[in-house]
KEMARKOL-222290 format. One record per residue (C-alpha): residue number from 1; x, y, z. Coordinates in pm, 1 decimal, always signed. Layout:
<k = NUM px = X py = Y pz = Z> $
...
This chain:
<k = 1 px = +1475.6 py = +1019.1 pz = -1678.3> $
<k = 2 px = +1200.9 py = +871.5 pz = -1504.8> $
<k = 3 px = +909.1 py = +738.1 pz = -1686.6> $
<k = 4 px = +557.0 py = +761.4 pz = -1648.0> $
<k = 5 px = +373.0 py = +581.8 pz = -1370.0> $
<k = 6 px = +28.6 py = +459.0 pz = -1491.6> $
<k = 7 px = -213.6 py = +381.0 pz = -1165.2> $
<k = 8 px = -435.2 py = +125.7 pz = -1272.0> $
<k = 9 px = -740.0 py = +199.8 pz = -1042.0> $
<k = 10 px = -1052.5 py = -108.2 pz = -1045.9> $
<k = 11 px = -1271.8 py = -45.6 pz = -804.4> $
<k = 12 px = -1155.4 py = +324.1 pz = -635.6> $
<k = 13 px = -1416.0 py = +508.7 pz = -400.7> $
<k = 14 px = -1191.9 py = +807.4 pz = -423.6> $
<k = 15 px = -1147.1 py = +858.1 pz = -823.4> $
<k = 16 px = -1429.0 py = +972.5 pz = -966.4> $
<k = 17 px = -1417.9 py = +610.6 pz = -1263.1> $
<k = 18 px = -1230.4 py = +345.8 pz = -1284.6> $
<k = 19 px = -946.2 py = +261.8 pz = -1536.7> $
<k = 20 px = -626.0 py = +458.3 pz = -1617.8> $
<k = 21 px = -504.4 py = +756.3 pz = -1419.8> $
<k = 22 px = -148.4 py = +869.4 pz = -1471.3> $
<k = 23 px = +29.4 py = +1071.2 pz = -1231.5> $
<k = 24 px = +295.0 py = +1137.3 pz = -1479.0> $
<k = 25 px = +647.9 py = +1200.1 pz = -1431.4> $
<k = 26 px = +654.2 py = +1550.2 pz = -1252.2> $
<k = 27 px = +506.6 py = +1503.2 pz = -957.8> $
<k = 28 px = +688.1 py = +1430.9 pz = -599.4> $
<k = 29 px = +969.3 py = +1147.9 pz = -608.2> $
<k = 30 px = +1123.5 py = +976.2 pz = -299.5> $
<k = 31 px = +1418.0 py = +1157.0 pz = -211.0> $
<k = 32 px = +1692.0 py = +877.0 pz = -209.7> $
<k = 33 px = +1983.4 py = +842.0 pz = -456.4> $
<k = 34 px = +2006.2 py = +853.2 pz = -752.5> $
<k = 35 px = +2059.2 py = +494.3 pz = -735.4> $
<k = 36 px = +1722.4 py = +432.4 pz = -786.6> $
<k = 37 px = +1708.1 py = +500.2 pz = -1145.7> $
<k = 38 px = +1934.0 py = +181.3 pz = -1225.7> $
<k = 39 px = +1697.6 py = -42.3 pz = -1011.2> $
<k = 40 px = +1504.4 py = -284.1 pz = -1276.1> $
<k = 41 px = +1133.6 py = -306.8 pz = -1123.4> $
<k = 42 px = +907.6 py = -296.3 pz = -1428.2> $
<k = 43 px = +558.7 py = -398.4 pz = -1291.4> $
<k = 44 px = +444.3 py = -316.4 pz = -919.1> $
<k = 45 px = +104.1 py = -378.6 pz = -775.3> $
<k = 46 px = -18.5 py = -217.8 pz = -468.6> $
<k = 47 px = -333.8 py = -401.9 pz = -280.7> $
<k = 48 px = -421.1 py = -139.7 pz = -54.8> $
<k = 49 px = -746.9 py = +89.4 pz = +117.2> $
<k = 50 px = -779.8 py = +465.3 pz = +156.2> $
<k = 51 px = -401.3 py = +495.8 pz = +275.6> $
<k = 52 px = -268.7 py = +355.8 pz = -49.3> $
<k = 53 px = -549.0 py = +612.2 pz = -241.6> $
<k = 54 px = -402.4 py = +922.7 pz = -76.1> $
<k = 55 px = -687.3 py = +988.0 pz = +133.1> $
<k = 56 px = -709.1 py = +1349.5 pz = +264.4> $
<k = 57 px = -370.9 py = +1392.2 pz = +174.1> $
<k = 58 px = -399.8 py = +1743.4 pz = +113.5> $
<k = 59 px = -589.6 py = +1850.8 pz = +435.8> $
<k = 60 px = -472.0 py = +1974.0 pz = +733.3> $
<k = 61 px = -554.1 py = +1721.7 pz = +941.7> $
<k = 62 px = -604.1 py = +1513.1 pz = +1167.5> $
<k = 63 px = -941.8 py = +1678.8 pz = +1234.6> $
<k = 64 px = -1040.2 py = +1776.4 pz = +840.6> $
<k = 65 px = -1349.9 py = +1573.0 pz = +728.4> $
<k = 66 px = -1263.9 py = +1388.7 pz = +412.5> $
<k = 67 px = -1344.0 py = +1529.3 pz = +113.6> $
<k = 68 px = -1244.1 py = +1481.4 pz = -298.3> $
<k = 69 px = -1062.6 py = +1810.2 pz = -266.3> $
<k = 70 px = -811.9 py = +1674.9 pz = -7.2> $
<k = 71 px = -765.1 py = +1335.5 pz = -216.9> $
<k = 72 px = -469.8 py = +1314.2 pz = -443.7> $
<k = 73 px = -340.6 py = +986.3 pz = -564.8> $
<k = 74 px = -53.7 py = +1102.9 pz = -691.5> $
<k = 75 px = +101.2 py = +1194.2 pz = -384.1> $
<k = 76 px = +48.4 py = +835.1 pz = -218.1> $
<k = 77 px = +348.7 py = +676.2 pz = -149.2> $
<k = 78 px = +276.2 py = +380.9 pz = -450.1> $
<k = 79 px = +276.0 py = +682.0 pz = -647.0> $
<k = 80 px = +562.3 py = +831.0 pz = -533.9> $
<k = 81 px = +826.0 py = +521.7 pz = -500.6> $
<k = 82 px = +693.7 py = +389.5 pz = -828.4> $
<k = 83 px = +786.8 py = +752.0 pz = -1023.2> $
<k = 84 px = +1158.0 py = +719.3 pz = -865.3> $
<k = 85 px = +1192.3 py = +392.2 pz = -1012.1> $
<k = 86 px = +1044.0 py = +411.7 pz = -1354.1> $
<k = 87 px = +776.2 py = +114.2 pz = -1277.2> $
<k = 88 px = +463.7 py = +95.4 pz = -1372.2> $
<k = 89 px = +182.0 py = +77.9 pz = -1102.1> $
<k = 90 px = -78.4 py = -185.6 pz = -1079.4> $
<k = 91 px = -292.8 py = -43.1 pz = -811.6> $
<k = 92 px = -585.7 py = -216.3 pz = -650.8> $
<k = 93 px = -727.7 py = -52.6 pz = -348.6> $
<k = 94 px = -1043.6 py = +71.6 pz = -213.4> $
<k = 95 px = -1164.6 py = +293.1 pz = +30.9> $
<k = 96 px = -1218.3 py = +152.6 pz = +343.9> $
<k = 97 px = -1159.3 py = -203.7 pz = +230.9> $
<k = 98 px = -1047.7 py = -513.9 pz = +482.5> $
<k = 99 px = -873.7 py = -785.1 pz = +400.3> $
<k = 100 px = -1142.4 py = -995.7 pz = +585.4> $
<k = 101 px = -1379.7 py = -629.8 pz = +770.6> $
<k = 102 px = -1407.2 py = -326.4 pz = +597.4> $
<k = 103 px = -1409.3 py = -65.3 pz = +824.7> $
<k = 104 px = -1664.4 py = -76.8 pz = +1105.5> $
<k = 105 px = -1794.1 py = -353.2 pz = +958.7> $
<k = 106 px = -1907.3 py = -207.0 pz = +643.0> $
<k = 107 px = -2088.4 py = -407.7 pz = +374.1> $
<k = 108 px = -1890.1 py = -386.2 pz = +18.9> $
<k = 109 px = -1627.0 py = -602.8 pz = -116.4> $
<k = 110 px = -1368.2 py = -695.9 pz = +45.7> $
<k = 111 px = -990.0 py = -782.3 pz = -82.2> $
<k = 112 px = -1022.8 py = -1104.2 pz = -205.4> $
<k = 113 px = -1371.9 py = -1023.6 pz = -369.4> $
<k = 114 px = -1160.3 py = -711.7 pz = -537.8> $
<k = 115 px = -923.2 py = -952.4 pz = -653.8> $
<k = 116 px = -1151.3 py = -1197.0 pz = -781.3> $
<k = 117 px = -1307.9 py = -926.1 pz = -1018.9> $
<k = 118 px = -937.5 py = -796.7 pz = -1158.6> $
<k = 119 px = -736.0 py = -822.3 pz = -1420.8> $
<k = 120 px = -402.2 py = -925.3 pz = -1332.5> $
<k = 121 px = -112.6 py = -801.8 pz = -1558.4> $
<k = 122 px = +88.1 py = -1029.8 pz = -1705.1> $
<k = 123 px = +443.1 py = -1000.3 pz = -1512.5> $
<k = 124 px = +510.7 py = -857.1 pz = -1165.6> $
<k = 125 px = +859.3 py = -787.8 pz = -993.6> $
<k = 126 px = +722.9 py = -659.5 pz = -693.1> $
<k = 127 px = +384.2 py = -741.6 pz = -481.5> $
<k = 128 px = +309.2 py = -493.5 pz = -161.5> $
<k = 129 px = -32.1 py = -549.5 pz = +31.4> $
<k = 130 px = -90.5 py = -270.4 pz = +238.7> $
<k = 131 px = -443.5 py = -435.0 pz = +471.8> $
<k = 132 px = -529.7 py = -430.2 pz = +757.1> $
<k = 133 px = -600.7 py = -130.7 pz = +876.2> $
<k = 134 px = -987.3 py = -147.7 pz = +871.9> $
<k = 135 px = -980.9 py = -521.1 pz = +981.0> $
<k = 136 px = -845.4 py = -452.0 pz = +1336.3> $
<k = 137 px = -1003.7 py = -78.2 pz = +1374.4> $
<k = 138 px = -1120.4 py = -116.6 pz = +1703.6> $
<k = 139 px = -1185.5 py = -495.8 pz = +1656.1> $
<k = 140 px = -969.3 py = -825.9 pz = +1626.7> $
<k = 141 px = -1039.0 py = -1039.4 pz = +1337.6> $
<k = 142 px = -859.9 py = -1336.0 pz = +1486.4> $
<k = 143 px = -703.1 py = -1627.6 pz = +1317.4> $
<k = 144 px = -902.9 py = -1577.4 pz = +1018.1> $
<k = 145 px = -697.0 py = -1240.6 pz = +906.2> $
<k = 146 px = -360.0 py = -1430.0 pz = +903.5> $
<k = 147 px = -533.0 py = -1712.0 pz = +678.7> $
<k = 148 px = -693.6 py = -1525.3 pz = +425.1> $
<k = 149 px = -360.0 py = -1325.8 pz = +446.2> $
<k = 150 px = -152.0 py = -1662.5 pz = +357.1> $
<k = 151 px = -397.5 py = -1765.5 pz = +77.7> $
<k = 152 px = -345.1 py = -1443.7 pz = -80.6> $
<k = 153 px = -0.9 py = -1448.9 pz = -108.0> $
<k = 154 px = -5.2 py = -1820.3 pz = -180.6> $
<k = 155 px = -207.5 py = -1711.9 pz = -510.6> $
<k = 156 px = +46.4 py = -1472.3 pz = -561.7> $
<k = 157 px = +309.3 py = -1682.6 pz = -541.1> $
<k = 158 px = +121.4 py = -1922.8 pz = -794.2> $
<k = 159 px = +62.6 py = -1671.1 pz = -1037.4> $
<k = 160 px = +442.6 py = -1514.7 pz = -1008.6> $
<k = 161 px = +650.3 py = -1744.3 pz = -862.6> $
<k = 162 px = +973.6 py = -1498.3 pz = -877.3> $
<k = 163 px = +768.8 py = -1170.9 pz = -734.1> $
<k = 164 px = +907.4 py = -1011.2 pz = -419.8> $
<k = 165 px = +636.7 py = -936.4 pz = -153.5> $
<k = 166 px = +656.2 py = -628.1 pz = +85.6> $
<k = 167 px = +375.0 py = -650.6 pz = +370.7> $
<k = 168 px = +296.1 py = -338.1 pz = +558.2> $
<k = 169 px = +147.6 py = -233.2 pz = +859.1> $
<k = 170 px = +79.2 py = +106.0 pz = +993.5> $
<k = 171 px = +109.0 py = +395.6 pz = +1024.6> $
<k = 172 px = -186.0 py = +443.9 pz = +1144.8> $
<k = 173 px = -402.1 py = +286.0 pz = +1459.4> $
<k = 174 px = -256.3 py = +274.6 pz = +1797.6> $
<k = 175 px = -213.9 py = +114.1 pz = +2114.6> $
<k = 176 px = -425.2 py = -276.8 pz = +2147.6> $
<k = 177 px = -505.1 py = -272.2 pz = +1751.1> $
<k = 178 px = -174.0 py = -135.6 pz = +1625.9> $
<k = 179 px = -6.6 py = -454.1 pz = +1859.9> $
<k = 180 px = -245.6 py = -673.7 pz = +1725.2> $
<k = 181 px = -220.6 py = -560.6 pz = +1339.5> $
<k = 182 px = +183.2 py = -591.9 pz = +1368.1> $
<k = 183 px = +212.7 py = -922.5 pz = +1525.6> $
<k = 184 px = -24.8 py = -1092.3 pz = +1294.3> $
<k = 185 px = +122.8 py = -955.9 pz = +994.2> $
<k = 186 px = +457.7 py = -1047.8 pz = +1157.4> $
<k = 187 px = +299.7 py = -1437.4 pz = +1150.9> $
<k = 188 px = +209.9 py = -1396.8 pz = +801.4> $
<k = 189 px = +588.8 py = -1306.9 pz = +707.7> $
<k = 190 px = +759.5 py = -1611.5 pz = +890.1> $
<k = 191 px = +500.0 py = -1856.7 pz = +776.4> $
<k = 192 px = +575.2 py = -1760.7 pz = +402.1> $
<k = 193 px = +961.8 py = -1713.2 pz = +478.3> $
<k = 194 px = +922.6 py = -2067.6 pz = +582.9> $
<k = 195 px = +768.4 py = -2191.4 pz = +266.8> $
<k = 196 px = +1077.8 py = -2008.5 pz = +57.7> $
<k = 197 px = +872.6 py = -1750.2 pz = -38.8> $
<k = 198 px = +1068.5 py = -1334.6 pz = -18.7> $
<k = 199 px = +822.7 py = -1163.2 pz = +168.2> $
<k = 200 px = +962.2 py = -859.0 pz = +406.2> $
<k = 201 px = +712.5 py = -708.8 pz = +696.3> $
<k = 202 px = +787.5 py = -362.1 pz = +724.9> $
<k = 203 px = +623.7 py = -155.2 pz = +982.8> $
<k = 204 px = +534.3 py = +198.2 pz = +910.9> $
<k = 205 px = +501.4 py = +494.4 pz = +1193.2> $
<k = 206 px = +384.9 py = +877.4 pz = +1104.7> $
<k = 207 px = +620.6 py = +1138.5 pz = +990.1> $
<k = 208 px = +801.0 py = +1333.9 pz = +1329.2> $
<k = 209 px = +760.7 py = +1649.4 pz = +1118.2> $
<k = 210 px = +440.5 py = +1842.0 pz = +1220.6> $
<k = 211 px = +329.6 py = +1937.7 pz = +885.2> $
<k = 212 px = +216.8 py = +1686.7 pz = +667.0> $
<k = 213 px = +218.8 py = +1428.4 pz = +933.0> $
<k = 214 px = -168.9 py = +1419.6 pz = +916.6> $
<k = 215 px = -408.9 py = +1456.0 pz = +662.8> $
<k = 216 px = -782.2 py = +1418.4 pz = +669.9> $
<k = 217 px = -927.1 py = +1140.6 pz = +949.3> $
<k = 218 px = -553.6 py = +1095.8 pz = +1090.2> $
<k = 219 px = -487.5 py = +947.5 pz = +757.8> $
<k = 220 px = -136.3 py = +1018.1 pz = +636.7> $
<k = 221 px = -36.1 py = +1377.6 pz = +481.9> $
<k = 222 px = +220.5 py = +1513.5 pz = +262.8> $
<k = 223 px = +512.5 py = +1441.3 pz = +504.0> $
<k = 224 px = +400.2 py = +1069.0 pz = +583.1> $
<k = 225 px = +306.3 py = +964.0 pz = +235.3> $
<k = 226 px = +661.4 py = +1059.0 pz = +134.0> $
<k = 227 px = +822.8 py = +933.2 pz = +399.9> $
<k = 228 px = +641.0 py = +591.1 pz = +345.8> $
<k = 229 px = +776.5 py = +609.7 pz = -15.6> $
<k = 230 px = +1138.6 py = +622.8 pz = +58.5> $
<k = 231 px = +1100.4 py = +377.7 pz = +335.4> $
<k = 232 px = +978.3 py = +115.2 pz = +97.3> $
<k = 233 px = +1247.6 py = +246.3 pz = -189.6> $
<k = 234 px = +1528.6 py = +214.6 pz = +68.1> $
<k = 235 px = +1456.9 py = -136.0 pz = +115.1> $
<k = 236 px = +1415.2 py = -205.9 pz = -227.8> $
<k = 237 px = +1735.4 py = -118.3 pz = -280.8> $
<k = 238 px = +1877.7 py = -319.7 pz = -9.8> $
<k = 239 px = +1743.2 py = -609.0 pz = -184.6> $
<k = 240 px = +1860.8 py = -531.6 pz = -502.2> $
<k = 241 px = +2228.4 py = -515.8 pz = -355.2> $
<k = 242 px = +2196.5 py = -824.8 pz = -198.4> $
């Protein structure tokens, strides 16, 4: 029924090369309806960092050390929501990437330098950026996040003028940087609902169930990755009935 999902991957610190990896049509698929099989979303890209790679994953965190054992992109939520609906994956993420700071500071690219070395495909139904995470880790990038933010869905926009955007935050950080990484996000949204643009802010939180909430690093696990999926599927389907 479903097809297969073809991840894309430029650029990945957590597969071993870059190019095609397919997760195939077996492995774990949002549990929705079955409604989701007559949604139309051909082409999806995911701009993401470790979360949207399926970081530790597999380990039984929060306190596991990351390692390639525990990493499985095919059971990150762009993974997962993409297999319910058929679409192919465009996935450009990297491990411990910023928007603007990788984490602590880190040298390496950043999104936009990511960006600038990709191919783009041709069409795209549905855009979600998934950054952030590293950029307020125990810091506050300022004004400068939220403008880099709106030039990168401005060349989104350019490029695919009909695309729907989904912009995430969470689920993980807490307390000064989770406000922080919310709000600004939140700016991003209205400022690009005010240009006409259809760009939703959805805010993610960890699974309540205890296993699988955590994987390696207090990264997501099982539980949160799929939770994460259907989260994002639910509201595509809003949309669609709209």
């Amino acid at each position: 029924m479903f097809s297969q999902v073809r991840i894309l991957a430029l650029a990945l610190a957590l597969v071993a090369s870059a190019g095609c990896f397919n997760a195939g049509a077996a492995g774990p698929q949002a549990d929705t309806s079955a409604e989701a099989g007559a949604v139309t979303v051909g082409q999806v890209m995911v701009i993401g960092d470790s979360i949207s790679l399926g970081y530790g994953v597999l380990g039984e965190g929060p306190y596991c050390s990351g390692a390639a054992e525990f990493d499985d992109p095919g059971r990150a939520y762009p993974a997962i929501f993409t297999r319910s609906l058929g679409a192919e994956l465009h996935l450009r993420a990297r491990s411990g990437m910023g928007l603007v700071r990788n984490f602590n500071g880190s040298g390496g690219v950043t999104a936009l330098e990511l960006l600038d070395q990709t191919e783009f495909p041709v069409d795209l139904d549905l855009a979600i950026i998934h950054l952030g995470t590293n950029d307020f880790y125990a810091h506050d990038p300022g004004i400068l996040f939220e403008n880099t933010y709106d030039l990168l869905l401005d060349d989104l926009r350019r490029r695919y003028p009909d695309v729907s955007i989904l912009v995430l935050s969470g689920p993980m950080l807490s307390g000064d940087d989770r406000e922080n990484f919310d709000s600004a996000v939140s700016r991003v949204a209205e400022r690009q609902h005010s240009k006409g643009a259809s760009v939703t802010h959805i805010l993610l939180s960890a699974s309540q169930k205890e296993e699988g909430r955590y994987g390696c690093d207090w990264h997501p696990g099982i539980a949160t990755q799929q939770q994460v999926a259907e989260v994002i599927l639910e509201r595509i389907l809003h949309e669609k009935k709209r």
